[in-house]
C-alpha positions in Angstrom: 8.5 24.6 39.0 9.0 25.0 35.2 8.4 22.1 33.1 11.2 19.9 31.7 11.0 17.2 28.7 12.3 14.1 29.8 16.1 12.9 28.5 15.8 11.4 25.3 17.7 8.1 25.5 17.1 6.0 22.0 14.5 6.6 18.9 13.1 5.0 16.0 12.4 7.2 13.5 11.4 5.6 10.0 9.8 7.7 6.8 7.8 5.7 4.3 6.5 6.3 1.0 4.7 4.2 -1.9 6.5 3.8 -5.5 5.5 1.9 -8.4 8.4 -0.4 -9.8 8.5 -3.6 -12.8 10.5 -6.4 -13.0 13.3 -4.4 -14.8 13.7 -2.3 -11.5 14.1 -5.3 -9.4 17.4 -6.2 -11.5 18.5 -2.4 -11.0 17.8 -3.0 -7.0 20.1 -5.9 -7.0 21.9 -3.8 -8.8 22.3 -1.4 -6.3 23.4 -3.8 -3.6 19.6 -4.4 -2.2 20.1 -7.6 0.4 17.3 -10.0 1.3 16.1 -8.5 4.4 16.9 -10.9 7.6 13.8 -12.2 9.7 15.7 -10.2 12.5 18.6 -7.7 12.3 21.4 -10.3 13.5 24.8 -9.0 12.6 26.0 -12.6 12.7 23.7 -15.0 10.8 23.9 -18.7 12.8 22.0 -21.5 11.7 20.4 -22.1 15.1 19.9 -18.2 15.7 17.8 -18.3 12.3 16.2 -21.7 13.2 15.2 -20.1 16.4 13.7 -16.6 15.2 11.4 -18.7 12.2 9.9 -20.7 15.1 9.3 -17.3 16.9 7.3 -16.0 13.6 5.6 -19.1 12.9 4.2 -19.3 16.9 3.3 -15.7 16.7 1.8 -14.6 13.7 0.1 -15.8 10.4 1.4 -17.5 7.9 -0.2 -15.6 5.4 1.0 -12.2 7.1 4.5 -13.8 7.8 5.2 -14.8 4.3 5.0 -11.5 3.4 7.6 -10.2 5.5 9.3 -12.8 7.5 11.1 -15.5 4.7 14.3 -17.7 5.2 16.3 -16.4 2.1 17.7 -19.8 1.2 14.4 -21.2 0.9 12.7 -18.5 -0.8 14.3 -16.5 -3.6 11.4 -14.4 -4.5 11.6 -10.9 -5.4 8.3 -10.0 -3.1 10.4 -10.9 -0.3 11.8 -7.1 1.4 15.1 -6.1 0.8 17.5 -3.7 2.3 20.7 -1.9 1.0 24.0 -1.7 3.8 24.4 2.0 2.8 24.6 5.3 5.2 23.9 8.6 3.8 24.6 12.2 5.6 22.9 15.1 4.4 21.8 18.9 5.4 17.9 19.6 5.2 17.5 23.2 4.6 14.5 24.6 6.9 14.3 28.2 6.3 17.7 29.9 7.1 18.6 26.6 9.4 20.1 23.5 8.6 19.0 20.2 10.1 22.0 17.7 9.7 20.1 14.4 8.8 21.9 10.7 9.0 20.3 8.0 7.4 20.7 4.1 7.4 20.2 1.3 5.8 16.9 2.3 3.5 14.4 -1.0 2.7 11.9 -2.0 0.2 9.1 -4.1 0.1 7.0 -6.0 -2.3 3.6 -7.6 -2.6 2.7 -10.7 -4.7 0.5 -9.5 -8.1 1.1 -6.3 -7.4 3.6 -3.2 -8.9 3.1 -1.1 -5.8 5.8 -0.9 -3.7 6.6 0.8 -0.2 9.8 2.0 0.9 11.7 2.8 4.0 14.8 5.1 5.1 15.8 5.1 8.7 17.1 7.9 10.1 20.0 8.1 13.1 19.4 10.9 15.3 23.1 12.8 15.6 22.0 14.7 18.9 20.0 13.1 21.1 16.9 15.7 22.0 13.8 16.4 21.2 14.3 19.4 19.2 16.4 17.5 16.8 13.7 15.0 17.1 11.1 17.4 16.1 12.6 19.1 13.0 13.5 15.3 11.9 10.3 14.4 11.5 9.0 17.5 10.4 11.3 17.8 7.4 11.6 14.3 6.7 7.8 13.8 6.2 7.7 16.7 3.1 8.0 15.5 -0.5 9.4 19.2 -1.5 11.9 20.0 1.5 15.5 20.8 0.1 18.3 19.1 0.9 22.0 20.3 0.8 25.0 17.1 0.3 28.3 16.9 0.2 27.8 21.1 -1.1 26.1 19.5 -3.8 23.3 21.6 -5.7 20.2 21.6 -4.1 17.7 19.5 -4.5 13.8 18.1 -3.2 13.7 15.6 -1.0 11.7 13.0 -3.2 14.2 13.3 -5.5 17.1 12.3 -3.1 15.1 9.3 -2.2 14.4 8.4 -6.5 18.1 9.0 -6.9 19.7 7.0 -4.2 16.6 4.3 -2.8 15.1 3.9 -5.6 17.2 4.0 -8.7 15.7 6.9 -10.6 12.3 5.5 -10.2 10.6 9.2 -9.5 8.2 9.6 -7.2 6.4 13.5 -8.6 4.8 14.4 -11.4 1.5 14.7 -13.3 2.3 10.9 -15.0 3.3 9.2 -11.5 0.9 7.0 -10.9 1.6 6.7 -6.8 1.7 10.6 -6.6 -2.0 10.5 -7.6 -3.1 8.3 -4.5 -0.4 8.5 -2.2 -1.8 12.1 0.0 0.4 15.2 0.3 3.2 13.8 2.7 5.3 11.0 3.7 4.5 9.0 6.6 6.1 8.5 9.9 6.7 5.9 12.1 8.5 6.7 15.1 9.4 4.7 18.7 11.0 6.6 21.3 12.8 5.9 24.2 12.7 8.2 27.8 14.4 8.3 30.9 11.2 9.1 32.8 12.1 8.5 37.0 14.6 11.6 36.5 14.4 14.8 39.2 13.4 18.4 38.0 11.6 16.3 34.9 7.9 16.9 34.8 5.8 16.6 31.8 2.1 15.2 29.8 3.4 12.3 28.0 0.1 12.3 26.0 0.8 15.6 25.1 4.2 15.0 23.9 2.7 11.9 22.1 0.3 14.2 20.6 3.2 16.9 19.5 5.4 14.1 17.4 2.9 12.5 16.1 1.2 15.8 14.3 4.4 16.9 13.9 3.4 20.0 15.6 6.4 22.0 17.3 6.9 20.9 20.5 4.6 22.2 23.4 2.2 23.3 21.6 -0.4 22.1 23.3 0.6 23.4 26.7 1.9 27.6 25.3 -2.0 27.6 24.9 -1.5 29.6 21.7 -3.1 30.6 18.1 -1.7 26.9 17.2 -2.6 24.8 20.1 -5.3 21.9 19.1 -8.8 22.4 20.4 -9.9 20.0 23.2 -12.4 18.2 20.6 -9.5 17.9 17.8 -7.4 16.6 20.6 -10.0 14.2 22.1 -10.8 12.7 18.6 -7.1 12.1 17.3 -6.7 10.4 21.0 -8.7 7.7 20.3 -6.9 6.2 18.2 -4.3 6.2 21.2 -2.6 2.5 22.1 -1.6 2.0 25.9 -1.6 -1.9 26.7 1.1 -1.1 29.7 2.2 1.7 31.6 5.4 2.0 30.5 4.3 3.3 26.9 1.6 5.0 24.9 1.1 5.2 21.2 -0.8 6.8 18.6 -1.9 6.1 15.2 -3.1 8.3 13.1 -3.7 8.7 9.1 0.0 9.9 8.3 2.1 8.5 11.8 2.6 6.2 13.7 4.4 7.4 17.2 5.1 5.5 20.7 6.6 7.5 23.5 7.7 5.3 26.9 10.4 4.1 29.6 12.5 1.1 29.1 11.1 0.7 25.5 13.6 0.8 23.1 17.3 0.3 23.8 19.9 2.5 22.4 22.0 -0.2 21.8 22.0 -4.4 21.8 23.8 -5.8 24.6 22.3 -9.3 24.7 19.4 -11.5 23.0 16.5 -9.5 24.9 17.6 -6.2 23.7 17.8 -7.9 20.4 14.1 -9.0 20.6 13.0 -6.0 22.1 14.6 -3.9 19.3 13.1 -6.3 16.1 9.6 -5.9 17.9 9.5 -2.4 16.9 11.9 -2.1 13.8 10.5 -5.4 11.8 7.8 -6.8 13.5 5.3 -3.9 14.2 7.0 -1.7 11.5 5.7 -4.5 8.9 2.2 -4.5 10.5 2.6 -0.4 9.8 3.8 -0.9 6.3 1.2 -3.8 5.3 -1.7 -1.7 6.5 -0.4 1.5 4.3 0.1 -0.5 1.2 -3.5 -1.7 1.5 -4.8 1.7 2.3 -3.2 2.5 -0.8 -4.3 0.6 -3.1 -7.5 1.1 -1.4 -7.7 4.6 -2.3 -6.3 4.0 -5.7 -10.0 1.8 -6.2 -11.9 4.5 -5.1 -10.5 6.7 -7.4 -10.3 5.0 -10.6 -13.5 3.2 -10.2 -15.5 5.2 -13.1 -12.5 4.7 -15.5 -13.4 0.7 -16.0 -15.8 0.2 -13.2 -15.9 -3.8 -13.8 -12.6 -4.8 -14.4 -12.0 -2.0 -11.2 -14.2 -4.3 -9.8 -13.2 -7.8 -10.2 -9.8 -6.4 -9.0 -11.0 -5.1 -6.0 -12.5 -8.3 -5.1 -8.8 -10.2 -6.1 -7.5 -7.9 -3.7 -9.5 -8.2 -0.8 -9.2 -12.1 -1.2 -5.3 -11.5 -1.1 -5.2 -8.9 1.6 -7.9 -8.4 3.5 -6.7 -10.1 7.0 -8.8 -9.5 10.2 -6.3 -11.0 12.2 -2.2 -11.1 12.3 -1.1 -12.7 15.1 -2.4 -15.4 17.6 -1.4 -13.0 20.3 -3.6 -9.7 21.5 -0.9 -7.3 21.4 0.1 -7.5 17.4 -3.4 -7.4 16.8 -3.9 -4.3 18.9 -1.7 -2.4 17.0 -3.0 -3.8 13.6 -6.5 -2.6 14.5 -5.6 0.9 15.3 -3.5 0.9 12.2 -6.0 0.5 10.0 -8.8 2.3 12.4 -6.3 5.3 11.6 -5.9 4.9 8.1 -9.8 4.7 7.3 -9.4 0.9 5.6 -12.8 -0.3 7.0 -14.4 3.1 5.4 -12.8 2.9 2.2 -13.9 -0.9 1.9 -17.3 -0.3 2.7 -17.5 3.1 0.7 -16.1 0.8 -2.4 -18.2 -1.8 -1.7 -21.8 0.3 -1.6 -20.6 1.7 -5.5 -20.2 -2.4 -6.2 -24.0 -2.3 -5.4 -24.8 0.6 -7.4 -22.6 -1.1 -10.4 -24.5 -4.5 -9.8 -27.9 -3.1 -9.5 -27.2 -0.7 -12.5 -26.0 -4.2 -14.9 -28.9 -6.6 -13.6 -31.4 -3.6 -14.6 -29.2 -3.7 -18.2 -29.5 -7.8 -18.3 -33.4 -7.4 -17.7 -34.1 -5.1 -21.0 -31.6 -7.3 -22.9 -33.6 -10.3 -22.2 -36.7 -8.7 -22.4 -35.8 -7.3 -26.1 -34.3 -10.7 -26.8 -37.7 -12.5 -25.9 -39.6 -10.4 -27.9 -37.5 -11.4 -30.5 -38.0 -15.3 -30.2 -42.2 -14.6 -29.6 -41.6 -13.2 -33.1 -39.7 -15.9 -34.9 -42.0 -18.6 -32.9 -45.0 -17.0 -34.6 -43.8 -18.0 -37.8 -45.7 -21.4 -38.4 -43.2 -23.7 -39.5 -39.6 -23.6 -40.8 -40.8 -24.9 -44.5 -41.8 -22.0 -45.7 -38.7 -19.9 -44.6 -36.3 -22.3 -46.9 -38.9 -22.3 -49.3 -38.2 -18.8 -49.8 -34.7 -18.8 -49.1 -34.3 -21.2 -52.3 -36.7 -19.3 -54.2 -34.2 -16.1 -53.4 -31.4 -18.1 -54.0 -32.7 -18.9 -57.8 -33.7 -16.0 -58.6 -29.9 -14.1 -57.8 -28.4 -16.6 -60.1 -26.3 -17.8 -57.3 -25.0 -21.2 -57.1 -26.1 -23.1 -53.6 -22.7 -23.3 -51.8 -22.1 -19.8 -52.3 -25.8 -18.2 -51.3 -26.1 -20.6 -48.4 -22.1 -19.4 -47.3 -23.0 -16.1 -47.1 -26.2 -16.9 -45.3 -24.5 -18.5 -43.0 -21.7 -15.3 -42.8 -24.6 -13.3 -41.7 -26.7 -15.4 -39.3 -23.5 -15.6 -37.8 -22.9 -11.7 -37.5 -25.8 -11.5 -36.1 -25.5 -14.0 -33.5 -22.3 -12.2 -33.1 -24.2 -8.7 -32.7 -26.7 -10.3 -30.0 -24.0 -11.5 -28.2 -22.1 -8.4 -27.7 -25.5 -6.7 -26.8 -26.8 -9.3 -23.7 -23.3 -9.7 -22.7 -20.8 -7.2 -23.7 -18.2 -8.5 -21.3 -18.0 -12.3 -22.5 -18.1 -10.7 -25.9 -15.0 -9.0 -25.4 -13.1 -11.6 -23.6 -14.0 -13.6 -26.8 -12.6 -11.2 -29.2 -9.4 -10.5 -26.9 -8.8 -14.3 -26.9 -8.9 -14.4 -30.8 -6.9 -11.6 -31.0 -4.2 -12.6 -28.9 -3.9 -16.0 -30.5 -4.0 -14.0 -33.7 -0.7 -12.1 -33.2 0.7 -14.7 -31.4 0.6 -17.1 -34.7 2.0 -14.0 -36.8 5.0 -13.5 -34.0 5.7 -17.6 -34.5 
C-alpha cells in the first residue's frame, strides 16, 4: 500500500533571531504598540485567572528563570520583561518561480537584564493546512536573504521585512552588525505540530517526518532513498538529541530547530481552560526555555570570538555572565528540564563553556607567569636599594645637589618628590597594568565630570 502523511490538524511554527537594541529602541517599541507580554495568552485578563497562572509559574519553575519571562505587568514595569505587538501581516515569499503565501501574527521580543542583546519572535499562521505548506514555511522562513513580495510592493529580503516592521529599523545585515557576526547563517525554528494519527490508508515513520522538518529537508527525503537522503550515521547522531517522554509525541533539538511531531498535542483552537494550558505549554512555556538557551548560546559564541580583542575584560564578563545565566536547572518538575537539557545539548552550551573556560587557563597561567618576572625585577630592585647602608648619606647628597643648582629647598625637594612619584607611578603600571588603568580611568572620569559641572 503506498504511504500517506498523516492529516495535519494544528502547528506551531515560530522563527527567531538575535538583534542588538539600546534604551532609545525600547521607546520606539512602545512606540510601535509593543504590549507587555501576558504570563499566558488569555484574551480576557481576570484577576483570579492571573492570580491563578502566577501560582502555576511559581510551583513549576525557578524564580530566577521565571522572572525572566513570566512577570505580572502591574508589579513590574521593567523594560527586560517580553513584549508583543497585536499586529497580523500577510505577505508572498518568492521561492524560485513559486510563491509561498505567508501569514504572520503577533511578533514578540525579549530582553535580558545587563545585556543589549535581544531575541525576537514572529509566528506564523499556516493558511492551508498540509505539510507541503508546512515545509516551504519553514524552509523560507528560516533564510536571512529570501525575497518577499507585499501588498505588490517592491521586493525585498526577508531580514529586512523583519528590521522594518518587528523591529523598527534596527537592521539585522551588514559588515557593522554586531549580531550578524555571531548569530550563524540562518534563522531558527521552533515548530510543534499537531496529527491525526488513528486515521485508515495513513501509514508513515514519524521519526522520519520529525527528522524532515526539523532539517528542513523536503519532505520524504529520507524514505525516496536518493542523492539527498541522510546517511544512517548522520541520521543516528542528529537523533540523539531526540525527546520522547510519552507516546503520543517525539521531538528534536538540534543546533538551528527545535521540532515536535505527535497526536492530541496541540489544539487548533481553545475551547476550554485545558486547551488553554495545553496550548501556553508549548507557545510561552517551552518556547521561553528555547529562547533563553539561544540567547545564552549567543552570547556564548560572541566570547569565544572576541576573546583576543581584550581577553581580560572578555574575561571578567564572561564570569558576570555565567553568574547571571548559567542555570542547571529550570523547573522542579522532570519534563521542563528535559527539554532544557536537550536544548542546550543541541546548541553546544556545555562545549562552548568549557572551550572558553580552558583559554581562561591559558590567560591565567600566561598573567601569573607575567606577575612572577614583575616581582622578581621588582625584588632585585629593593636588594639594591637595601644595600645602600643607611639613608644619611642619600640626603646628604641630595642637599649637597640641591646647593650646588642654586635651587631654593621647596622647589628642589617638589620636583623630587614630582619624580619619585612618576616613578612609583611607572612601577605601578608595570606589576599591575590593570589596577593602573582603573586608576587613571577613575581620575579621568572625575576629570570631565568636574569640567561638564
Amino acid at each position: 500500500m503506498q504511504s500517506k502523511l498523516p492529516t495535519l490538524n494544528a502547528a506551531l511554527i515560530k522563527v527567531v533571531g538575535v538583534f542588538s537594541y539600546n534604551k532609545k529602541d525600547i521607546h520606539t517599541f512602545k512606540q510601535m504598540g509593543y504590549e507587555h507580554l501576558p504570563i499566558m495568552g488569555r484574551n480576557v485578563i481576570e484577576k483570579d485567572k492571573i492570580e491563578k497562572d502566577k501560582t502555576y509559574i511559581r510551583d513549576y519553575y525557578y524564580a530566577e528563570f521565571a522572572e525572566l519571562f513570566f512577570s505580572d505587568e502591574k508589579n513590574d514595569k521593567k523594560t527586560s520583561t517580553p513584549k508583543y505587538l497585536k499586529k497580523e501581516f500577510q505577505f508572498n515569499f518568492i521561492k524560485g518561480d513559486k510563491l509561498i503565501p505567508a501569514l504572520v501574527i503577533n511578533p514578540e521580543l525579549y530582553f535580558f537584564k545587563n545585556s543589549s542583546t535581544g531575541i525576537f519572535s514572529i509566528t506564523f499562521k499556516l493558511i492551508e493546512k498540509d505539510f507541503n505548506t508546512l515545509s516551504d514555511i519553514t524552509y523560507c522562513a528560516g533564510s536571512f536573504d529570501i525575497e518577499i513580495q507585499e501588498n505588490n510592493k517592491k521586493e525585498i529580503a526577508f531580514h529586512e521585512w523583519i528590521s522594518i516592521n518587528v523591529l523598527g529599523g534596527i537592521e539585522l545585515r551588514g559588515k557593522k552588525i554586531e549580531t550578524d557576526k555571531f548569530s550563524g547563517s540562518k534563522f531558527k525554528v521552533y515548530s510543534i505540530i499537531d496529527v491525526l494519527e488513528k486515521e485508515e490508508d495513513s501509514y508513515y515513520n514519524r521519526d522520519f517526518l520529525l527528522f524532515d522538518i526539523a532539517t528542513r529537508s523536503k519532505i520524504g527525503s529520507i524514505v525516496d532513498y536518493g542523492y539527498f537522503a541522510p546517511s544512517k550515521q548522520y541520521y543516528d547522531e542528529l537523533m540523539q538529541d531526540s525527546i520522547s517522554a510519552f507516546n503520543n509525541y517525539k521531538g528534536l533539538a538540534l543546533l538551528d530547530s527545535f521540532t515536535i511531531i505527535g497526536n492530541n498535542l496541540y489544539p487548533a483552537e481553545v475551547k476550554d481552560e485545558k486547551d488553554l494550558m495545553t496550548q501556553n505549554t508549548f507557545n510561552r512555556i517551552y518556547f521561553s526555555i528555547y529562547i533563553f538557551n539561544l540567547f545564552v548560546r549567543y552570547n556564548l559564541f560572541k566570547f569565544n570570538a572576541t576573546y583576543k580583542t581584550d581577553p581580560k575584560k572578555i574575561r571578567d564578563e564572561f564570569q558576570q555572565f555565567l553568574s547571571d545565566y548559567n542555570f542547571k536547572h529550570i523547573s522542579y518538575n522532570f519534563l521542563p528540564n528535559i527539554f532544557f537539557n536537550k536544548m542546550r545539548n543541541a546548541m553546544g552550551i556545555d562545549d562552548e563553556i568549557e572551550h572558553f573556560e580552558s583559554r581562561l587557563n591559558s590567560l591565567a597561567t600566561k598573567i601569573q607567569e607575567d606577575q612572577d618576572k614583575r616581582q622578581a625585577i621588582l625584588l632585585g630592585v629593593i636588594s639594591a636599594l637595601s644595600s645602600i647602608s643607611a639613608i644619611e648619606p642619600i640626603i646628604s647628597v641630595l642637599d649637597n645637589f640641591q646647593k650646588s643648582s642654586g635651587m631654593s629647598i621647596i622647589v628642589f625637594y617638589s620636583i623630587f618628590s614630582l619624580l619619585v612619584l612618576s616613578l612609583a607611578l611607572g612601577v605601578l603600571a608595570f606589576l599591575f597594568p590593570r589596577l593602573y588603568e582603573k586608576i587613571v580611568n577613575r581620575v579621568k572620569n572625575k576629570a570631565t565630570k568636574n569640567v561638564q559641572a
